[in-house]
C-alpha positions in Angstrom: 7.2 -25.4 40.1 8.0 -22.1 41.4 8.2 -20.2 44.6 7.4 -16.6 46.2 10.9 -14.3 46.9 12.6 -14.2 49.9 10.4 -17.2 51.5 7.3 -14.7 51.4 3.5 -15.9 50.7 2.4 -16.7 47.0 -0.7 -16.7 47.8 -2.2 -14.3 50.1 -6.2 -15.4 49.7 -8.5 -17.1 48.0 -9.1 -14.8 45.3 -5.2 -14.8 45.0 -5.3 -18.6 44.5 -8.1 -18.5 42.0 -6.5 -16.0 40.3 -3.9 -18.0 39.6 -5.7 -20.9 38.5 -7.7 -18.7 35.8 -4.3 -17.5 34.0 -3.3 -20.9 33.9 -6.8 -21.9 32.8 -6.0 -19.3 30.0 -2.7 -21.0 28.8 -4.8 -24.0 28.2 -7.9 -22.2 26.3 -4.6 -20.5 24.4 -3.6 -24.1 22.9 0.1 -23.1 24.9 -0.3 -26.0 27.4 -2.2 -29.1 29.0 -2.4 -29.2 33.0 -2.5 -33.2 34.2 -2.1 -32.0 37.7 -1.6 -29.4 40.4 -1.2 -28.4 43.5 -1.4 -24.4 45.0 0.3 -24.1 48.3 0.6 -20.6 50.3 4.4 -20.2 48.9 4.9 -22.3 46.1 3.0 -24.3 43.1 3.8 -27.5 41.7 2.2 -28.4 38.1 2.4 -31.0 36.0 2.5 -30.2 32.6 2.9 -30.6 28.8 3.2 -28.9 26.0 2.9 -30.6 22.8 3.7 -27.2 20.6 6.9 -26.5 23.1 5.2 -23.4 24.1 5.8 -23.8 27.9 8.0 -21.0 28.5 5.5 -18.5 26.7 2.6 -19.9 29.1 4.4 -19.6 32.5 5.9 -16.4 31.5 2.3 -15.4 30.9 0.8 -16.9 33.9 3.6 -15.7 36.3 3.8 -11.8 34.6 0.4 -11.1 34.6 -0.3 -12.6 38.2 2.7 -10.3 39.5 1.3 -7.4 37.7 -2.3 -8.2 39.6 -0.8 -9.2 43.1 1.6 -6.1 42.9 -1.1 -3.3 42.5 -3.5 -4.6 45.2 -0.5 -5.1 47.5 0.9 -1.7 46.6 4.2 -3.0 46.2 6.9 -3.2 43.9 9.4 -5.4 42.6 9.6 -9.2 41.4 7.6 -12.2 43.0 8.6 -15.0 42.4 11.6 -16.2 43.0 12.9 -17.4 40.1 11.6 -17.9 36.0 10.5 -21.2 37.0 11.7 -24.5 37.4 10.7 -27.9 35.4 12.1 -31.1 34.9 10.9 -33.1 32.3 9.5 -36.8 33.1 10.5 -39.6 31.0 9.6 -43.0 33.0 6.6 -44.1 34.1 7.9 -44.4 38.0 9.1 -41.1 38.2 5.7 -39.8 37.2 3.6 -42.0 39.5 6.3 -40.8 42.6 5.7 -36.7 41.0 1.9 -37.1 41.1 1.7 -38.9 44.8 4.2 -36.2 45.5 1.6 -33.7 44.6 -1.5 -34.6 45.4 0.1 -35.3 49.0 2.0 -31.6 49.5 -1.3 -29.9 51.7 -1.3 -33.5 53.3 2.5 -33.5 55.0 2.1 -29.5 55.3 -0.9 -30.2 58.0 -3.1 -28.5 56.3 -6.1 -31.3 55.6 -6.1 -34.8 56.2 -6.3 -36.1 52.8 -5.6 -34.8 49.3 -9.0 -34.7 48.1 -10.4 -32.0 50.9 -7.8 -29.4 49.6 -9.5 -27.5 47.3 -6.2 -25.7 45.3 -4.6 -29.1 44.2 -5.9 -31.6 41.3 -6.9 -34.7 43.9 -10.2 -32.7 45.0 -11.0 -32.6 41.5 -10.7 -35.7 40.5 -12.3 -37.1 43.9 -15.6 -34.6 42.1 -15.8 -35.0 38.7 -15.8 -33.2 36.3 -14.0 -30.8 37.6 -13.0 -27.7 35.5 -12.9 -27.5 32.1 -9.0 -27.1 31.9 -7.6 -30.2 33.6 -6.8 -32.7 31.4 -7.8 -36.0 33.2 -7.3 -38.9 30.9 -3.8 -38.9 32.0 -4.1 -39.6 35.5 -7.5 -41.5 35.3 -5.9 -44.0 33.1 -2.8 -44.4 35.7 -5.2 -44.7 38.3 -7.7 -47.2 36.7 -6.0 -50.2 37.3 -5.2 -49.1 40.9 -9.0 -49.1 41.3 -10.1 -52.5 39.7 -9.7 -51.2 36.3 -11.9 -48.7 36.1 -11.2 -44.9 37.4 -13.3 -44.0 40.4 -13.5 -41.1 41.8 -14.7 -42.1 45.0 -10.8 -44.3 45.8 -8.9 -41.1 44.2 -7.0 -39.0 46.8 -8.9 -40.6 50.3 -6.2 -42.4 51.7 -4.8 -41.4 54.5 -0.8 -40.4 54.8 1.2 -42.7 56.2 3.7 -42.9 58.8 5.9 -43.2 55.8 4.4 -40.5 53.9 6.5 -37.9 55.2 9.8 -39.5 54.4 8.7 -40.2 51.1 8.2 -36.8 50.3 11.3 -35.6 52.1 13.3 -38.1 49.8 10.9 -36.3 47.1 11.5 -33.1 47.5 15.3 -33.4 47.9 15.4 -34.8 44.5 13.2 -32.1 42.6 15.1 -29.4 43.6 18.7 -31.3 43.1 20.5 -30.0 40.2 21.2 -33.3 38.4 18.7 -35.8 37.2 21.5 -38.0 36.1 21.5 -40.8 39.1 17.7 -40.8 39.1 17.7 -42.4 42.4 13.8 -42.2 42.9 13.1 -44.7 39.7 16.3 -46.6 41.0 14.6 -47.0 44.4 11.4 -47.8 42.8 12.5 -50.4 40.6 12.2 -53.9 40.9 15.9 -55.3 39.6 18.6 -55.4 41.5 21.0 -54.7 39.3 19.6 -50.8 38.9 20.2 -50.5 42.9 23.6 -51.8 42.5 24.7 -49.3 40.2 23.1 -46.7 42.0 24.9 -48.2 45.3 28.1 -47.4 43.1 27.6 -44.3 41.5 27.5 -42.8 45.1 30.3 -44.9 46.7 32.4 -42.8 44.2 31.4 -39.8 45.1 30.7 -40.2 48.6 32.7 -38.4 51.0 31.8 -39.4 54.6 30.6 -35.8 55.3 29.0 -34.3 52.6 25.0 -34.8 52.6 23.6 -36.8 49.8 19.6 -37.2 48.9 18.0 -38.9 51.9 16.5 -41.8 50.0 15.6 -44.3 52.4 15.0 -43.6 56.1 17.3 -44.5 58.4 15.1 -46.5 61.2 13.6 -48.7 57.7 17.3 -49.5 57.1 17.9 -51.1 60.3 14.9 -52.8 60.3 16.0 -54.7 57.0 19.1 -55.1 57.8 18.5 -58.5 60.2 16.3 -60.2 57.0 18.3 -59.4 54.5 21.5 -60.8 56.0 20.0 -63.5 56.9 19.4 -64.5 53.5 22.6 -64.2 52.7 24.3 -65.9 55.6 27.9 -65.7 53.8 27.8 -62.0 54.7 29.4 -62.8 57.7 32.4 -63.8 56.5 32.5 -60.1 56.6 33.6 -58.5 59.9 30.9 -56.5 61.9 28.7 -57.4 58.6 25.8 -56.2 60.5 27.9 -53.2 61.3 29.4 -52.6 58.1 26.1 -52.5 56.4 24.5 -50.1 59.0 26.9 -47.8 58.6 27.6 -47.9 54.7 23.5 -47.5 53.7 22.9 -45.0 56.5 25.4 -42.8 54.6 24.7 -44.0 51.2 20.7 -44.1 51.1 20.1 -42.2 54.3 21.8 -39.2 53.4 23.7 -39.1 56.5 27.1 -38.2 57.6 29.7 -40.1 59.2 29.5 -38.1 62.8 25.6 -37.9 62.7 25.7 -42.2 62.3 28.1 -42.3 65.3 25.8 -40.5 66.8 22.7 -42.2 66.0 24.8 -46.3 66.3 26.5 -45.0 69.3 30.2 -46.0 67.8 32.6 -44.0 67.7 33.8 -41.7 65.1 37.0 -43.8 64.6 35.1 -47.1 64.6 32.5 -45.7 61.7 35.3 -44.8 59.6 36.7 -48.0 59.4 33.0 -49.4 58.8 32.7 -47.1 56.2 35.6 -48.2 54.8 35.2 -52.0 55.5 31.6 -51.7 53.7 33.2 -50.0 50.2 35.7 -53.2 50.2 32.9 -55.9 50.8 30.6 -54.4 48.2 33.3 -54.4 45.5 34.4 -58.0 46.8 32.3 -60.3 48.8 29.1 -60.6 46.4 27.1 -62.5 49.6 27.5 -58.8 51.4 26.5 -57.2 48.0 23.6 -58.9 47.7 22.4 -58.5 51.0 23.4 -54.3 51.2 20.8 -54.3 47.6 18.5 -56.9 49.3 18.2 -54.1 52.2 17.2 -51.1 50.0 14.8 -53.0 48.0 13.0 -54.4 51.6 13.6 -50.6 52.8 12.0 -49.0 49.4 9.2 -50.9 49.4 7.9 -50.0 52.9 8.4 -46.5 52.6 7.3 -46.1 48.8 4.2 -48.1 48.9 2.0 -45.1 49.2 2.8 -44.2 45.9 1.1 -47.4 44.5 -1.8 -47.5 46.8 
């Protein structure tokens, strides 16, 4: 992906947009890359890509150049563009690339722009609501994800007609914290989306040991889906309360941990005080390392949470 400098428009027009679209169409007929999806916004682009001759640099670098070079002289202006070179991350699991693609196909969606993916016509969802489509989107890829989605057979009709969600929107926010994160190390979007427990645990770990009480961390989960799990999940594990305030505890320790929020914004939001989340906060890092009932349940309440907001993804 890649965006405009200095939060300018991309994409002035129409013309601008198709003008972009027949570079990249170029890379393809050039053997440099395949295109599996894409969307075109006013500011920014989101592709998704491969390159089986690792010639990705050489086609962006082509695409981006010569659409500055064309953008510049009808503008009459000078200078760069875009923002940066570019910025890709490569996809190496199966949920990570079904959350990237409804990620995509649902950017004009959350942006207000149309009311379902397949009436935008810059983005890869109107063309595979219409085959064929054009001749340089490679569609086997998605179709094939699709398929089974659909009965087992792509059709075109179900792609990209379902309307957004009230959960949409924190999906994507959870989304697009994570693609423009520096690391991919925690992976917390495939940890959310998995099914076993034990991948949640870990990741419930990994940021207890970094996790600071005031320094933001990737919204993940959202915080009113938290509290709604939190009453079934300890409920299933009724030895949580041998933990004071379990209820409490766990609030307080997911809203910072999955909800990417700080200690003063949950007093805030709980009505506590500052002084009573702290020891919450500190009260849920001792019962997750040693009351396994209380462990259970805090995992128990991200999976319930993750699959209410991530479902989309897998309509």
């Amino acid at each position: 992906m890649n965006r405009a400098v200095g939060r300018r428009p991309l994409f002035d027009s129409d013309a601008d947009m198709r003008r972009f679209e027949s570079l990249l169409a170029r890379a393809v007929d050039d053997g440099l890359i395949r295109i599996h999806a894409y969307c075109l916004m006013t500011t920014h682009f989101h592709l998704v890509t491969e390159s089986p001759e690792g010639r990705l640099d050489e086609a962006m670098h082509g695409a981006q150049g010569n659409f500055s070079r064309w953008f510049n002289q009808l503008s009459d202006r000078p200078g760069p563009l875009f923002r940066n070179r570019y910025h890709a991350k490569r996809i190496e699991d199966t949920d990570y690339r079904d959350a990237v693609l409804w990620y995509i196909d649902r950017n004009p969606v959350v942006a207000g722009i149309v009311a379902r993916p397949a009436d935008y016509p810059y983005g890869s969802a109107f063309h595979y609501h219409r085959p064929p489509g054009p001749r340089w989107l490679t569609r086997t890829l998605v179709e094939s994800i699709a398929a089974p989605r659909h009965g087992g057979t792509f059709d075109p009709a179900r792609y990209g007609v379902a309307p957004a969600g009230a959960s949409d929107a924190r999906c994507w926010r959870a989304l697009d914290a994570f693609a423009n994160s520096s690391t991919t190390s925690a992976r917390p979007i495939v940890t959310v989306l998995a099914p076993r427990p034990e991948h949640i645990e870990r990741w419930l770990d990994a940021n207890a040991q970094k996790a600071d009480g005031v320094a933001r961390r990737i919204q993940m989960l959202d915080a009113e889906a938290i509290d709604r799990a939190i009453p079934e999940a300890i409920a299933r594990h009724s030895d949580a309360y041998n933990v004071t305030s379990a209820a409490q505890c766990l609030r307080v320790g997911l809203h910072a941990r999955c909800a990417g929020s700080s200690l003063r914004e949950i007093a805030a939001l709980t009505g506590l005080s500052l002084g009573t989340v702290l020891r919450r906060a500190r009260d849920h890092l001792t019962a997750m390392a040693a009351v396994p009932s209380y462990r259970a349940a805090a995992v128990e309440v991200v999976q319930i949470g993750s699959a209410e907001l991530y479902a989309p993804i897998f309509r």
